[in-house]
C-alpha positions in Angstrom: 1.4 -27.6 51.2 -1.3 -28.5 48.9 0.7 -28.2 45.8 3.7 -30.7 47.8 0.9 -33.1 48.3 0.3 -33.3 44.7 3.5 -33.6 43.9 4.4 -36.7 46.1 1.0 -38.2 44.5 2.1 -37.3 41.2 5.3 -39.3 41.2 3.9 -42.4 42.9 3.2 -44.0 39.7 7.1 -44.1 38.9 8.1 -45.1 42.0 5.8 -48.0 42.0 6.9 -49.5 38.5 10.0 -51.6 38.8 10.9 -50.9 34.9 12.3 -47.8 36.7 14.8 -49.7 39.5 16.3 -51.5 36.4 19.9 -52.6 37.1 20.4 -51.3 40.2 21.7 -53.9 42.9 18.8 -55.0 45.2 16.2 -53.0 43.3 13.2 -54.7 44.7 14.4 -53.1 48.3 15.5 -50.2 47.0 11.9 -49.4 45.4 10.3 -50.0 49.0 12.4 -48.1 51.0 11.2 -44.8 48.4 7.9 -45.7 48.6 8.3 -45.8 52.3 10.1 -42.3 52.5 7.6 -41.0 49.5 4.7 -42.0 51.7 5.9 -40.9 55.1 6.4 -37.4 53.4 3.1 -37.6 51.9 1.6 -38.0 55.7 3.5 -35.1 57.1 2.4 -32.6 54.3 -0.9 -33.8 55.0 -0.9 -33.4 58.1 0.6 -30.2 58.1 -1.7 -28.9 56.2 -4.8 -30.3 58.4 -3.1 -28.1 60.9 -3.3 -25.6 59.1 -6.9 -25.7 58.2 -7.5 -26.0 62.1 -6.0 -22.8 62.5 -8.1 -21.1 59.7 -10.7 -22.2 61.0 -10.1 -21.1 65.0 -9.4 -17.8 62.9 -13.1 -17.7 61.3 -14.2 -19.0 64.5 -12.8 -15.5 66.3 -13.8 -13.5 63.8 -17.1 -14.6 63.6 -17.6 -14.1 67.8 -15.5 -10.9 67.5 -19.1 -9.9 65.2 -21.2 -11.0 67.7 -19.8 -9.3 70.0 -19.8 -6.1 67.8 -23.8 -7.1 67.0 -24.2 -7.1 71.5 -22.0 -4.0 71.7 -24.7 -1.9 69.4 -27.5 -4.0 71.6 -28.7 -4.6 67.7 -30.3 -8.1 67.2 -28.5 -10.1 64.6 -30.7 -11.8 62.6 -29.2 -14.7 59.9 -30.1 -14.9 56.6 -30.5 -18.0 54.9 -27.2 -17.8 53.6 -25.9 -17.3 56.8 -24.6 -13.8 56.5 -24.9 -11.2 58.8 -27.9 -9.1 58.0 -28.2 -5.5 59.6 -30.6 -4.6 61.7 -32.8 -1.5 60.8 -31.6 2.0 61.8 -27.5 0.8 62.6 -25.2 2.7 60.7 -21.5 1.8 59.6 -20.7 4.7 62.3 -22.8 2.8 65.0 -20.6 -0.1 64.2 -17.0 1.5 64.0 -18.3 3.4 67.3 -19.1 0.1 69.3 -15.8 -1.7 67.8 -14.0 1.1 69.4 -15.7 1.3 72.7 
């Protein structure tokens, strides 16, 4: 989506310049009614793709209560680090954690 978005940008400059429309009858409407269609495309791959990114993040948003729940399961205190990142409590192992993901 990203990569159509830059594409519909990309040829926005040609569409814009009459020197393009040249002989054809009514250029002046013809060149509007492309930018029109250029730019209503442009919204929907832009919006598309916000919906996307929505969904990535209601993804990361499961994933990271799906660790908290993990961090409740062990009864193990989850402490944050400054770069936010899980940091493990002393004394839980990986087996504690595949254990209480299980259960």
């Amino acid at each position: 989506l990203a990569a159509n978005a830059g594409n519909l940008l990309e040829r926005m400059p040609a569409l814009q310049s009459s020197i393009n429309y040249g002989e054809l009858p009514n250029s002046a409407g013809m060149q509007q009614l492309l930018l029109a269609k250029q730019l209503k495309s442009l919204e929907t791959v832009l919006q598309r793709l916000q919906a996307s990114l929505f969904g990535l993040e209601e993804v990361v948003k499961g994933q990271e209560r799906g660790v908290m729940d993990a961090w409740a399961a062990l009864g193990q205190g989850l402490t944050l680090a400054a770069s936010a990142k899980p940091v493990l409590s002393a004394g839980v192992t990986p087996g504690q954690m595949v254990e209480a993901v299980e259960d």
